[in-house]
N, C-alpha and C positions, 0 to 999 in steps of 0.2 A: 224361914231361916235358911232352909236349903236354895231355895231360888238364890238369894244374895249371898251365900258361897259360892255358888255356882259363877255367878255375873263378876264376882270380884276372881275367879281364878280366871277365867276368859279376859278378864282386863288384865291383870298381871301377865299373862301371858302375851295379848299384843302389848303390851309395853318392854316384858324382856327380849319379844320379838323382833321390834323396832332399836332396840339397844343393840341387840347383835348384829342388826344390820348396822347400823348407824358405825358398829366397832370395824367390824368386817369390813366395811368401805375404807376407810383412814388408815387401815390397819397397814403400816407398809412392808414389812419382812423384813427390815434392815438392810434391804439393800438399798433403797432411794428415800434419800430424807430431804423432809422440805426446810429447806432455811433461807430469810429470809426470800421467800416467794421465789427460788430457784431450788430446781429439781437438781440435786448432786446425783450421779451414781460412784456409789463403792463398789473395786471391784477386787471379790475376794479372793484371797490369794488359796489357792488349793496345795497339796500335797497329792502326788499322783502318785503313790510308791505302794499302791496295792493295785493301781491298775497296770504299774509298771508289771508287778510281779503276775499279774491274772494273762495278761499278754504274751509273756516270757514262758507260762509253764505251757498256755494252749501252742505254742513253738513248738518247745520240747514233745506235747504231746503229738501233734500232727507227726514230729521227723519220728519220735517211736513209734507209731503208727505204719509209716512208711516203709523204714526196716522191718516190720511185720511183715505188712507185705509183699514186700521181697524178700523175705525169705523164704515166704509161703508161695512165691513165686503168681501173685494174685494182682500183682502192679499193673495198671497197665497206662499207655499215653494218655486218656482221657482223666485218668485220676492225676496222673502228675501233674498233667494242668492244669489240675483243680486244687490241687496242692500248692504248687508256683504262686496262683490267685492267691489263694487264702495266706501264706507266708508273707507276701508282698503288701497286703493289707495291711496284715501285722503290724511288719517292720516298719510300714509308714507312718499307724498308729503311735507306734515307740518313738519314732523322729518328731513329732509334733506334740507330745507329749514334754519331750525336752529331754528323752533316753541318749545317752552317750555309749556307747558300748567299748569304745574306744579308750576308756579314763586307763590314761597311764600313771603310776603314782611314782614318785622324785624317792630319792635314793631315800634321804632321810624319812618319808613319809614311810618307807616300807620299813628302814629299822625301827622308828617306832613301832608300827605294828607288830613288828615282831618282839619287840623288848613288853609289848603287851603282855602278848600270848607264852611270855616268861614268867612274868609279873603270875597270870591267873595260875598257869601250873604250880610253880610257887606256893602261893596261897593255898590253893587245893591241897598241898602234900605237908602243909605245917598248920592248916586250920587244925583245932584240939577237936572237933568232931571226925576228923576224917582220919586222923592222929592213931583212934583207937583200933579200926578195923584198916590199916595198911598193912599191908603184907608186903611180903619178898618181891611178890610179882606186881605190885603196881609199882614197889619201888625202882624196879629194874625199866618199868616202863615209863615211867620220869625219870630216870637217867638218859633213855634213849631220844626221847622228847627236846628234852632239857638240853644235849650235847649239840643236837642236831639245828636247835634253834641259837645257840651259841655260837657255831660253827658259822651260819646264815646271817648272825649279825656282821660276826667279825668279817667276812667276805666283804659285805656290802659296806663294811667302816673302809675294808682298803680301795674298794674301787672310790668310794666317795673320794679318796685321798690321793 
């Protein structure tokens, strides 16, 4: 009885063995499918907007780094130009990625952003949870919030005009 367990898990096993292979082969990841007997490739479209940001802060961290060192007066030519490299890497990185640093935004795009960031304080200072615990002094500091982004619209409504 044990020998023919034995024999029947040895066969189960090259059988799920040969299955996996047989899967594993055909298996295609979704990126090339066979249809009628031609190999398509899909190609997928990425979002780069964490490698933009992973790029952007090792920047910032290299240039405070930098002013570290010159402050500590520890700089010297051979690090800058190792600085230079590594920046230039970067930035190259960032351009072929499809980073613009450049994005200027049109009159109306920025009063809306700002009619946003009206909108949220707003909200903030009349939602009935935050209702309860306002005080004098957050209210004084949405007014100053408030005046100044009202001030920024109106600006930008006359030049639009």
């Amino acid at each position: 009885m044990k020998i023919v367990y034995l024999y029947f898990m040895k066969l189960s096993f090259k059988i799920t063995f040969f299955l996996l292979f047989i899967f594993a082969t055909n298996f295609s990841f979704g990126a090339i499918s066979m249809i009628e007997n031609k190999a398509t490739i899909v190609v997928l479209e990425q979002d780069y907007t964490v490698l933009i940001k992973k790029i952007k802060a090792k920047i910032d961290f290299l240039n405070k780094q930098k002013e570290k060192f010159e402050t500590a007066k520890k700089w010297s030519p051979a690090k800058e130009k190792n600085y230079l490299k590594q920046v230039k890497t970067l930035e190259e990185n960032l351009k072929r990625l499809g980073y613009n640093e450049e994005k200027e935004l049109t009159v109306q795009q920025k009063i809306k952003k700002l009619q946003k960031q009206l909108k949220y304080i707003n909200n903030s200072r009349v939602n009935k949870n935050a209702k309860d615990g306002w005080t004098k002094k957050d209210d004084s500091i949405y007014e100053k919030k408030a005046s100044k982004l009202i001030d920024s619209i109106i600006k930008l409504r006359m030049i639009k005009e």
